[in-house]
N, C-alpha and C positions, 0 to 999 in steps of 0.2 A: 650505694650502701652495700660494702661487701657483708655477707651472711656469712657466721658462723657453720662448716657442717654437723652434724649431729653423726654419734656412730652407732650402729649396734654390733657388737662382738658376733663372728659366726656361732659359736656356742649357744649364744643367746638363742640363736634364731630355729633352733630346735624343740623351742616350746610352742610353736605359731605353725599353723596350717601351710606344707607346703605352697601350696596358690595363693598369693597376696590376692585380694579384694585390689583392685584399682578405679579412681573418681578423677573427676575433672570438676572443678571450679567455674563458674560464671567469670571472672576475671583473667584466668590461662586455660581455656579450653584446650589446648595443645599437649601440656605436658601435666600427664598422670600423676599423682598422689598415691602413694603406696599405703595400704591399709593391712593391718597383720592379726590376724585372726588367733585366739589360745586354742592350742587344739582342745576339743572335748568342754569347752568351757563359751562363755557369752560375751569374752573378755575384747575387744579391740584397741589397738594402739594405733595412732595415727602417725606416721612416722614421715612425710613430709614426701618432696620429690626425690627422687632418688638419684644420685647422683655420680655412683662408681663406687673403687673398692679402695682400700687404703688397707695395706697388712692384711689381719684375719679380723677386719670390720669392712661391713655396707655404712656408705656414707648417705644422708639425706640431706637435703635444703628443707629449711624449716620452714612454715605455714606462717604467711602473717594472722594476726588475732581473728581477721575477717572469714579467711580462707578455713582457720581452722573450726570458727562455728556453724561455716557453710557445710563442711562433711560431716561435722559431726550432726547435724539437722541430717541430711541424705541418712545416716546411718538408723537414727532414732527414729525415720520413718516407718521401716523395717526389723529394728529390732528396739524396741521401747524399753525392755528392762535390761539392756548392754551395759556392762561397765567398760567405759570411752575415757583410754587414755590420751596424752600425746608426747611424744620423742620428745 
């Protein structure tokens, strides 16, 4: 099943904490989940594995449903009133 990538515009990415937050999954321990923090705010976007650059966008590989209620549990451990998006 080839996966769609997701993109975010480098623009974009100057609303989010230089240091991405990165997790691992019980199912791919290996390759990290990129997590993007607002700056100044409680905000997270869960934006999938990262996967390269195309133009003036970062590309991710999307979360299956599993993967994505898995991080967002790790996140709501530590922060219970987050607003939890995802890419």
């Amino acid at each position: 099943m080839a996966s769609l990538k997701k993109r975010i515009p480098k623009p974009d990415l100057s609303k989010y904490d230089q240091t991405p937050l990165y997790m691992y999954t019980e199912k791919d321990s290996l390759n990290r989940v990129t997590v993007l923090k607002e700056t100044a705010k409680d905000i997270y976007l869960i934006a999938g594995r990262y996967s390269g650059v195309e133009g003036d966008a970062r590309l991710y590989t999307p979360l299956t449903d599993e993967e994505k209620g898995e991080i967002e549990r790790y996140l709501r451990a530590s922060h219970k009133d987050a607003i939890i998006n995802h890419l």
